[in-house]
Every structure is written in C-alpha cells, then in structure tokens.
C-alpha positions in Angstrom: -30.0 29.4 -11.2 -26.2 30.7 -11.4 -25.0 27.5 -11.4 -21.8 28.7 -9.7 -23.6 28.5 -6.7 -23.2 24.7 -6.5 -19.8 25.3 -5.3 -21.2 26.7 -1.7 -23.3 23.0 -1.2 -20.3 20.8 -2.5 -17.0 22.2 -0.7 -17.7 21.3 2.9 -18.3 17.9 1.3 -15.2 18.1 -0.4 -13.1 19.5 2.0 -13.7 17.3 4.2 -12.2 13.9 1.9 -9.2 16.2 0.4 -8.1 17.9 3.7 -7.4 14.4 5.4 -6.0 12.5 2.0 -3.4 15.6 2.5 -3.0 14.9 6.5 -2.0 11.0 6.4 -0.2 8.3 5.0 4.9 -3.1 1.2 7.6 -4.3 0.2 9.4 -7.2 -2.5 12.2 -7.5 -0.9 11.8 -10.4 0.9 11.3 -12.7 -1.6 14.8 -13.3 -1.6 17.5 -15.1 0.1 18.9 -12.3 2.0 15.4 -10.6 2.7 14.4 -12.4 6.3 13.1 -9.6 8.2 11.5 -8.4 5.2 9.8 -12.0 4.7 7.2 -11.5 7.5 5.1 -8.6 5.2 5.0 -11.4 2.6 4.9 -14.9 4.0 5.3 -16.0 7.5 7.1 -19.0 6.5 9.1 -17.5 4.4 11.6 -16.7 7.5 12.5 -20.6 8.1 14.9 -20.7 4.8 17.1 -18.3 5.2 20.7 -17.5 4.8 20.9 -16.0 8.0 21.7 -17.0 11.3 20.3 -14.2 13.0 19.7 -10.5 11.0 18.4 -7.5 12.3 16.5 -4.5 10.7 17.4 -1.2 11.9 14.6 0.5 9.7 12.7 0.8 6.3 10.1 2.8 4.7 7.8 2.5 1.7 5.9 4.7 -0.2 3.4 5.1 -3.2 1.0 7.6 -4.6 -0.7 6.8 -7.7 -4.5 8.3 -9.6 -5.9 7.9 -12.7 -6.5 11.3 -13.0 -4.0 14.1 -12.9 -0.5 14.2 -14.0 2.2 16.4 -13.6 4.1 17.9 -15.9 7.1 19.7 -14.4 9.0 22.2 -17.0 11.8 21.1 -16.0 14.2 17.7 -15.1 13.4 16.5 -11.1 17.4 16.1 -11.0 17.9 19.3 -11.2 16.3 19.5 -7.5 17.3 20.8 -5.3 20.6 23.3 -6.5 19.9 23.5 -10.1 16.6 24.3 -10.8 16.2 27.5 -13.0 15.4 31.0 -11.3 12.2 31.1 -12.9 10.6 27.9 -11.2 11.9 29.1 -7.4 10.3 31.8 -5.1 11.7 34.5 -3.7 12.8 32.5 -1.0 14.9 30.1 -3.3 12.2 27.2 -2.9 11.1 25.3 -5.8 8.0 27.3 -7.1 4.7 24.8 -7.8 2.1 25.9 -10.6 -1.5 24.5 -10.7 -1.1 24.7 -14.7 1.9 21.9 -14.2 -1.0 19.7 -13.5 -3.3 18.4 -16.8 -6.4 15.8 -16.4 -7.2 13.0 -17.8 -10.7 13.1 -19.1 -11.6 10.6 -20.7 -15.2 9.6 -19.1 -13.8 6.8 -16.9 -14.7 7.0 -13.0 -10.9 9.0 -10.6 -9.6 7.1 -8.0 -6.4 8.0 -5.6 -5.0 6.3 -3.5 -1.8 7.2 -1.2 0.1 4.7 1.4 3.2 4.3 3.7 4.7 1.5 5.2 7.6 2.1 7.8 9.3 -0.7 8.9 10.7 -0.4 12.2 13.1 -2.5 14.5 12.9 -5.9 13.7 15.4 -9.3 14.7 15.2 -13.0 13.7 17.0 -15.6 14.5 16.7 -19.2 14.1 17.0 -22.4 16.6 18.0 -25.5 14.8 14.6 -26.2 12.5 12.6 -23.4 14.4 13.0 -19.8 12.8 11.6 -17.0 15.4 11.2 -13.0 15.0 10.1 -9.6 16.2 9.3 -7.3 14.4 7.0 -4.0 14.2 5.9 -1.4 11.9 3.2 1.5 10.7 1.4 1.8 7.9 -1.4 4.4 6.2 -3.6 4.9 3.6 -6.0 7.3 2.0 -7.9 6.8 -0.5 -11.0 7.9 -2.8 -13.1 5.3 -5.3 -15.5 5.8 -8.5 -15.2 9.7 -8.0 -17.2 11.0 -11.2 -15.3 12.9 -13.4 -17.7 15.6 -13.7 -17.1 15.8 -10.0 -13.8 15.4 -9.9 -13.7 18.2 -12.5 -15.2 20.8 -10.9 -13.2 20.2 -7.3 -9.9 20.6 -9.4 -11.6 24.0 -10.8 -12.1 25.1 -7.2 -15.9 24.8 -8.2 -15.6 27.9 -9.9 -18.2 28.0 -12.8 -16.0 30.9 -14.4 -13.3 28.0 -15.4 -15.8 25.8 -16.8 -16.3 23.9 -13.9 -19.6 22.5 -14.0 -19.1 21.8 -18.3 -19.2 18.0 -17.5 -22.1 17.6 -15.8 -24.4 18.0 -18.7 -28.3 18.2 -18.5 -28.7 16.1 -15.8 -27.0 17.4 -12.8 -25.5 15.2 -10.6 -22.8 13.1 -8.4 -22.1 9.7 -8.8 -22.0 7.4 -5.8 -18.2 7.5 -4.1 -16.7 6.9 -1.1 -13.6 7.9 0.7 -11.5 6.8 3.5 -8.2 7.3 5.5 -6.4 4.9 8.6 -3.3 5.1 10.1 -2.4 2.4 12.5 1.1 0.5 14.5 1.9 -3.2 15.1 4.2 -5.3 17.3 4.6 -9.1 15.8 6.0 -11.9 16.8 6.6 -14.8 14.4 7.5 -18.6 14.6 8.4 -20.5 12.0 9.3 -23.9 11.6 11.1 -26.1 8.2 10.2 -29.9 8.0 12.7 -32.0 6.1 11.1 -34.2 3.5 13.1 -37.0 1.1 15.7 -35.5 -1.2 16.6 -32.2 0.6 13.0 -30.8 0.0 11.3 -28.8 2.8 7.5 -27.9 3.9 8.0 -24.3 6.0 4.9 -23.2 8.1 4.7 -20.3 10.3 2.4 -17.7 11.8 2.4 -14.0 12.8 0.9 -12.5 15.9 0.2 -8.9 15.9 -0.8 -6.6 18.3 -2.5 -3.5 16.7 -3.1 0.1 17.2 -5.5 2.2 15.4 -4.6 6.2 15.1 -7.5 8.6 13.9 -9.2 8.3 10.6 -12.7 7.9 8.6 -14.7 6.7 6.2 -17.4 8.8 3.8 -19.8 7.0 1.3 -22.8 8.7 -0.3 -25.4 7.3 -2.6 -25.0 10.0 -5.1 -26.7 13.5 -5.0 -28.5 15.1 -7.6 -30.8 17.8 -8.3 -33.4 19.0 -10.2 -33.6 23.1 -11.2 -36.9 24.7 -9.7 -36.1 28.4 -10.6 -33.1 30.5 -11.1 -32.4 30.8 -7.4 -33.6 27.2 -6.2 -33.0 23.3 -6.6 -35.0 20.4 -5.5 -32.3 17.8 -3.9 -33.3 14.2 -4.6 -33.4 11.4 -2.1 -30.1 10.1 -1.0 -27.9 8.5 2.4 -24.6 10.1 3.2 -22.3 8.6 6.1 -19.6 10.3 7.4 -17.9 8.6 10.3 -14.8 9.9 12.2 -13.2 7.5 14.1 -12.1 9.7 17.3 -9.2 10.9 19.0 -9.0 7.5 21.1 -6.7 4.6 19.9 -8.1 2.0 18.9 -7.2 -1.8 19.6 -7.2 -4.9 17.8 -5.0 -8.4 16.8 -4.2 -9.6 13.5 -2.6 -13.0 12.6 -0.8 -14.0 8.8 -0.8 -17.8 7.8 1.9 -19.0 5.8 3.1 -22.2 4.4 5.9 -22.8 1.5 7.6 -25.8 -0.5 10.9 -25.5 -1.0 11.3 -28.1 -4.2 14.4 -29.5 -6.0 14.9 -32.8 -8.1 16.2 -36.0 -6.2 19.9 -36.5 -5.7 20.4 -38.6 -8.6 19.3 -36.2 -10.7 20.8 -33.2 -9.5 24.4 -33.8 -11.2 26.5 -32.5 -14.2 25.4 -29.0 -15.2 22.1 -29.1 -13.1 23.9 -29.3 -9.6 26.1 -25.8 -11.0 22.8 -23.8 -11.3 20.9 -25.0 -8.8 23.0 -24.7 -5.8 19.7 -23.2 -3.5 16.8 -24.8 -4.8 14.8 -25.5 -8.3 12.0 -23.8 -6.6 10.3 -22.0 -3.7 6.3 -21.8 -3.6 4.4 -20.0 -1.3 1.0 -19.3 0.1 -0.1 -17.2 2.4 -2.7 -14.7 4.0 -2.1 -12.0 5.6 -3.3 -9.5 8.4 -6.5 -11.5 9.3 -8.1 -9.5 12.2 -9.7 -5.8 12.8 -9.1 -2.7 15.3 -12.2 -1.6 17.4 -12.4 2.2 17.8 -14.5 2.9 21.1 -15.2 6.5 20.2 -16.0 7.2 16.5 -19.0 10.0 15.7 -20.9 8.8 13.3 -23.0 11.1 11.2 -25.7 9.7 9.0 -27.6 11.8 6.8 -31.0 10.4 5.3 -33.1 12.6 2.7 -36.3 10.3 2.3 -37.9 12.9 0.0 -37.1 15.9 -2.3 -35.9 18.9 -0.7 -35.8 22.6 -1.9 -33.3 24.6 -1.4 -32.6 28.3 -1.8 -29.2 28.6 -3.0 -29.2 32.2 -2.3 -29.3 31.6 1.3 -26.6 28.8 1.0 -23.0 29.4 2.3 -19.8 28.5 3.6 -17.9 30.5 6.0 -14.9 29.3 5.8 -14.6 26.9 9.2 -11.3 25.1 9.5 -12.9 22.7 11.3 -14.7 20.9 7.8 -16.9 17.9 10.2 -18.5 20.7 11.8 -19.0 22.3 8.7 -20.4 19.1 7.0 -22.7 18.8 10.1 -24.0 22.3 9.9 -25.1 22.2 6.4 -26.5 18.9 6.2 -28.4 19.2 9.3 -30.6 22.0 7.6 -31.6 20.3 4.7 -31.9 16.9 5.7 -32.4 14.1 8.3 -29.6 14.0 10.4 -28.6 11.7 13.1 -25.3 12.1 14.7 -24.1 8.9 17.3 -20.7 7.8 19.1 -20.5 4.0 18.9 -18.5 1.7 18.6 -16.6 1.4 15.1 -14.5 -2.0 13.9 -12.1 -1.2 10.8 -10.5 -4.7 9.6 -7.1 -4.9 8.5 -6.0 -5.3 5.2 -6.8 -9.0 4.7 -5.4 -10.7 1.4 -3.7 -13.7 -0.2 -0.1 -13.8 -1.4 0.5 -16.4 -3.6 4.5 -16.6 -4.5 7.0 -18.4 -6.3 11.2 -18.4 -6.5 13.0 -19.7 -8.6 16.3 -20.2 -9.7 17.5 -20.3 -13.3 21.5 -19.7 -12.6 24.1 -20.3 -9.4 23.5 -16.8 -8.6 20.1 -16.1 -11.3 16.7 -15.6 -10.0 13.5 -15.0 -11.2 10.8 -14.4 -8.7 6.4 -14.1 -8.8 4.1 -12.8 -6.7 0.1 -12.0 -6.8 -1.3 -10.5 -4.2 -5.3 -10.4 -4.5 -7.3 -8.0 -1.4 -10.1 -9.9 0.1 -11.3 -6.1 1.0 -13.8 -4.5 -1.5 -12.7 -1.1 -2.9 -15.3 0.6 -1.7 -15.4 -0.8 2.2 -14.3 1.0 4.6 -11.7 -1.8 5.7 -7.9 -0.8 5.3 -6.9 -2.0 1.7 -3.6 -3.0 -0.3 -3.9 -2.6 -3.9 -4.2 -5.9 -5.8 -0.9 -6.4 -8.1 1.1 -9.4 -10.1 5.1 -9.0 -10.6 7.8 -10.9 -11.8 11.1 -10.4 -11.1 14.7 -11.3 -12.6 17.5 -11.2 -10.1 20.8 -11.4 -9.7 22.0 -12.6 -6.2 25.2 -12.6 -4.1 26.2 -12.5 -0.4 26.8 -8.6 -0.2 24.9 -7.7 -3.7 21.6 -8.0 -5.4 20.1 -6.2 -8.3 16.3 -7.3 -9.7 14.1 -5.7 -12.2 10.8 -6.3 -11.0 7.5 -5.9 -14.2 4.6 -5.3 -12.6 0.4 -5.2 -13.3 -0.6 -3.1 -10.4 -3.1 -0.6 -9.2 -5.5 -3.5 -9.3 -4.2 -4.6 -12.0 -4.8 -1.2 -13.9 -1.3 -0.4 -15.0 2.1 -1.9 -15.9 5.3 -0.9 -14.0 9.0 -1.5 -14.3 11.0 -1.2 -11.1 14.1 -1.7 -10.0 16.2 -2.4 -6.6 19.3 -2.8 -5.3 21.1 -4.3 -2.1 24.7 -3.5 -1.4 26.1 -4.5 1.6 23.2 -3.7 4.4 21.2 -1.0 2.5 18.3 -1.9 -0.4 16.6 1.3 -2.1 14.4 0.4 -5.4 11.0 1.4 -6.5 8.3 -0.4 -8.4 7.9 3.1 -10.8 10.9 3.5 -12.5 9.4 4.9 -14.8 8.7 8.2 -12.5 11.7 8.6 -11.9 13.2 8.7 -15.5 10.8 10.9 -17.2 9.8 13.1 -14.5 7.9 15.3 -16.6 4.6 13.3 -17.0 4.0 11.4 -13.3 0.9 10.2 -12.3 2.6 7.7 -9.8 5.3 7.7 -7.7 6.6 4.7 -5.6 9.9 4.1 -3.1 11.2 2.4 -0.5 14.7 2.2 1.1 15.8 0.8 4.3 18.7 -1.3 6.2 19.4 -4.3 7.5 22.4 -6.6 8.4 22.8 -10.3 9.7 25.5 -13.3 10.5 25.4 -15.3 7.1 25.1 -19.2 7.7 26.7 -22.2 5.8 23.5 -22.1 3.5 23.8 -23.6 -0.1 23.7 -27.2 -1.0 27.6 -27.6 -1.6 28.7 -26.1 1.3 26.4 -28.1 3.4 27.7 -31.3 1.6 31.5 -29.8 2.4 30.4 -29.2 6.1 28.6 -33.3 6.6 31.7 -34.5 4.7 34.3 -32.7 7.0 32.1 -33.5 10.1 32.2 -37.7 8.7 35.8 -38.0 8.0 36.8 -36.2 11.5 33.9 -38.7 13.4 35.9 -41.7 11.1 39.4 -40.3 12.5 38.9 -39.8 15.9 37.6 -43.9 16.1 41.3 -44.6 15.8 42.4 -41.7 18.4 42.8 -44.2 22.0 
C-alpha cells in the first residue's frame, strides 16, 4: 500500500477538531485590595473586604494559548510589528507575511495537547451595605482544546498528511492512532453575588458569600475515539481494527443552565496588644487573608445536539483506492459520509448536558510591608482532561506586590498548564486600567513562543476609609465629638 493514502481516511477526522479549535475561543487580579469586581472569578467572599465603597467594571478580557508541541520562531523581533517589520517578511499588500517553516516541533515521544481560552469580562458593579457586600456582574468565556494526541499523529497532520514530507515516519511498524479526544464551548453568564463579613475578637473577620449565575451555552462539541489502527492486507487494502468514535455537535440552539460559586475567607491579624511598635507600621491591612472556594458548580443542557456514534465490532477491509475526500466545507457531513461506509453508524439528536468548569481555589494574602504583598493561589479542576465538561487549567502562583490607592505592580511565578510549566508574569494597575500577563516570557523573547497569555481591562470605584489607622482616626474623631456635644445644652 502507498501509505500516502492514509491521508484520504484521516483528514475529514482531522478537519473536523482543527477547523473549530480555529473558530472559538481568568484572571489574578482580584486577589488584591483594589480588585472587587475582579474577586467574584476567584472567591465569592472575597468581595466583602474591600477598599471600595462601590466600583464598577466597564470591561476586561483575558486570553491564553499554550501546546506542548509547536513553537514559533519568528525571524524577526514582534516589536517591530506593525510599522517596522522588514520588506522581506510582508506581502505585497504590506501585511506581515507568515511561513509554515517559522513553526519547528517538539518531538520528543511525549503525548501534544492544545488548549486555547478567553475570558471577557463585561459590565459589572458592587457596592456594599454596612456588613453586606452585593454585586452584578456578567461575562463570556471559551475554550478549545485537544488531549494525549499521539505524536505520530500529530506529526503527520502538521505534514498535511503528505507521505512525500515524511509524514507517516513516526508511526513505525505498527500503524496506528492513539486514543484522544477533543472539544470546544463557548458560553455567557449573568451573576449576582452577596456577600457578607462577620466581626470576630481582635479586628478579625470570617467573609462568606455566594454567586448565582444564569448560563448560556453557544455551539460547540466534543470528539473522543478509542484509537484506530490497521493492519496492511495488500498494497492497495487495510483491515481497520475494532474501535468507538463519538462525535457530538451540540446544535445551533442555546443552551440553558445555572451555576453557583461557594466562598468563605479569614481575614487574620494578631490581637491588639500585640499589634504595636514596628508590627502596627507593616501591617496596616491585615497579617493575612485565607481563602477557599469553589467555583462554577452547575452544567448547561443543550436540547438539540446530533450525536454520531461510530461502533466497528469487527475488522473491516478497506480499499484505499476507492477512498476519498472531496473537499466538503461542511467537515460533520464529511465525517458522516465516510464513517458511515465502513462502519456501524448511528446518528441521534438528544439531549446533551456540558458542566461548567467546576474547581477549587484555595488562596492566601498576605502582607509583608505597609504597602508589600505577597499573594498564593492553587487552583485544582474537579473536570478530567479528557471529559467533555468545560475545563480551566490547573495552576499554583505566587505573587509579590506592591500596593497603593492609584498604583500596583506584582510579579506573579507560576506552575501552570496543569502544572506542566513555569511562568513569570507581570501586571500593572495605574489609575482605573490593569494590563499584565502570566507569560512574560512571550513577550520578551518573541522568537521561540509556545504560549502566549494577556489580559487588560478597566475599572474605577469610590475608595472607603479602609486601613486600620484610619479606622482608629475615624472611631477616635466620632468619641471625642459624642464626649463634646454632652456639654453642648
């Protein structure tokens, strides 16, 4: 067999996971002080100490791409983009020109994932009642991404399955694909959020609060196979083993559903008496801020998903000269076609529930100086990588700050990608604006990325009376007038 043929029984396939990776697709900053609106991604709670009376977010956006598989290689420096860029990298047009050799992979026998989200943070207000802290807010978010992709496979898509470039080379004796699966969802929310603090002894506070979402679920899908491989009858024919493929396309309806985040944090300092001298300096806030939480517990119900569920029970042969692909935009029709001649195929609209991206946050915040910071997080997914569920990447940062009313700066270290890959970062708030990115990296040697991550956005609020001393000041005024006015008749 001319094993270039391959390529005709493996596109559709392909096509179909690549085409909507390219047709779709969290944020730190609420750790902080000055980050309300930006609390209610992390911790629910997190909006009842604040140093905000009220503070409203016009808008905000985040965005990551990252693979362990490619990385590009750009001849020359991103900051040249877009007005200095030499002539020999633009088209005719005067657009920066994009070469597939710019691209190199990393082979080094380890299974490819890729995985690329969006978060955009819309309209959002809090504002807070004597102990009770409420909030609005509402957002978008989506993902696509593909898990444990062979690279043998993976090889021979970036080839274009073209056996002339080597593409098959990996595959060795035995040919074959790897279980993987693949999936994409887009979907909107509308919160609302309550939050309440509870004074304990010594200034120290227990903040609980709770997110209500209502969810809407925009088109998407999931693909999982068993594998596929095949044994070599005769030059022109294969024998295709037994295997499952799914392929499920959620529809053109929206979908529905609720989610609800959990939140509770200690806000801890040491008792009066010993919060004096030097101590009482640097701690003005708090000695530190713990928090627990989980987040986006719930699920959207698609009402009209096609589900297409391919079952080979039993070796089937296959004439690859009779094999081909004609080119049809329309790649689940294409899918459908082909498998429906070699195998057992049912096709079904049902009902399809995709849950939300369900994980803890455990956090912590504390303060070192008057205006010093150093801030943890883990976040751990209680969705499995290979569910069809939508998923945040599990991560563990820390991150030094430096804080002030109108100004912030942190430098966030990060084990991310499930914990596959360290990252610096770094952000910035100056005035109403933050901008920062958790891949600095990317952005300083832009000649080898294999991840990219941003987010910017704006936000402005009334500042309250909010550290220790100027509470103090503000009780101490309020006692000498109440003494004062007794002798007023």
């Amino acid at each position: 067999m001319q094993v270039h043929r391959i390529h005709k029984t493996l596109l559709p396939v392909f096509l179909v996971c690549v085409t909507a990776a390219k047709a779709q697709y969290h944020t730190q900053v609420g750790l902080g002080n000055y980050g309300a609106v930006h609390s209610f991604y992390i911790n629910p709670s997190l909006n009842a100490y604040s140093a905000y009376n009220w503070q409203i977010n016009l808008a905000g956006i985040w965005a990551n791409v990252n693979n362990n598989y490619l990385t590009l290689r750009l001849p020359y420096s991103i900051y040249r983009a877009p007005n200095s860029i030499p002539s020999q990298y633009l088209t005719e047009s005067g657009n920066p020109r994009f070469d597939k050799n710019w691209l190199t992979e990393q082979l080094n026998g380890r299974p490819k994932f890729v995985s690329a989200s969006s978060d955009f943070y819309g309209p959002a207000f809090t504002f807070k009642s004597k102990s009770w802290h409420f909030g609005l807010f509402t957002y978008a978010a989506s993902n696509v991404r593909l898990n444990r992709v062979s690279e043998a496979f993976a090889h021979a898509a970036f080839q274009e399955f073209d056996s002339a470039s080597g593409a098959f080379k990996l595959f060795g004796s035995e040919p074959k694909i790897d279980p993987f699966n693949a999936s994409g969802n887009a979907r909107a929310g509308l919160g609302i959020n309550v939050a309440k603090s509870m004074q304990l002894d010594w200034k120290r506070q227990v903040l609980i609060g709770a997110s209500v979402k209502k969810v809407w679920g925009f088109q998407g899908f999931h693909f999982n196979t068993d594998g596929l491989a095949y044994e070599q009858v005769n030059d022109h024919t294969i024998s295709v083993l037994p295997t499952q493929i799914q392929l499920v396309d959620y529809g053109q309806k929206i979908g529905q559903g609720w989610g609800v985040d959990l939140g509770a944090t200690y806000v801890f300092h040491k008792k009066d008496f010993k919060r004096h001298g030097q101590y009482a300096k640097m701690h003005t806030k708090y000695f530190a801020k713990i928090g627990f939480s989980i987040m986006d517990i719930g699920s959207i119900r698609y009402k009209d998903a096609t589900i297409r569920q391919l079952s080979i029970t039993s070796p089937v042969t296959i004439d690859m000269d009779s094999v081909s692909y004609t080119g049809n935009s329309d790649y689940a029709q294409a899918v459908t076609d082909f498998l429906s001649d070699y195998g057992n195929l049912s096709v079904s609209k049902n009902n399809y529930t995709v849950g939300l991206p369900t994980r803890l946050v455990m956090s912590g915040d504390f303060q070192l100086r008057k205006n010093v910071f150093v801030a943890g997080i883990i976040q751990q997914s209680l969705r499995d990588k290979d569910s069809r569920h939508a998923r945040y990447q599990n991560y563990m940062m820390v991150s030094p700050r430096l804080e002030y009313r109108l100004f912030e700066v942190s430098v966030p270290m990060l084990l991310e990608y499930d914990y596959r890959a360290f990252r610096m970062g770094a952000s910035v708030r100056l005035g109403p604006l933050y901008v920062g990115t958790n891949s600095l990296m990317t952005f300083v040697n832009t000649r080898a990325v294999r991840d990219a991550d941003i987010f910017v956005g704006i936000a402005f609020g009334n500042l309250s009376e909010f550290s220790f001393r100027k509470q103090a000041r503000a009780k101490l005024l309020k006692t000498k007038k109440g003494k004062s006015s007794c002798f007023s008749f």
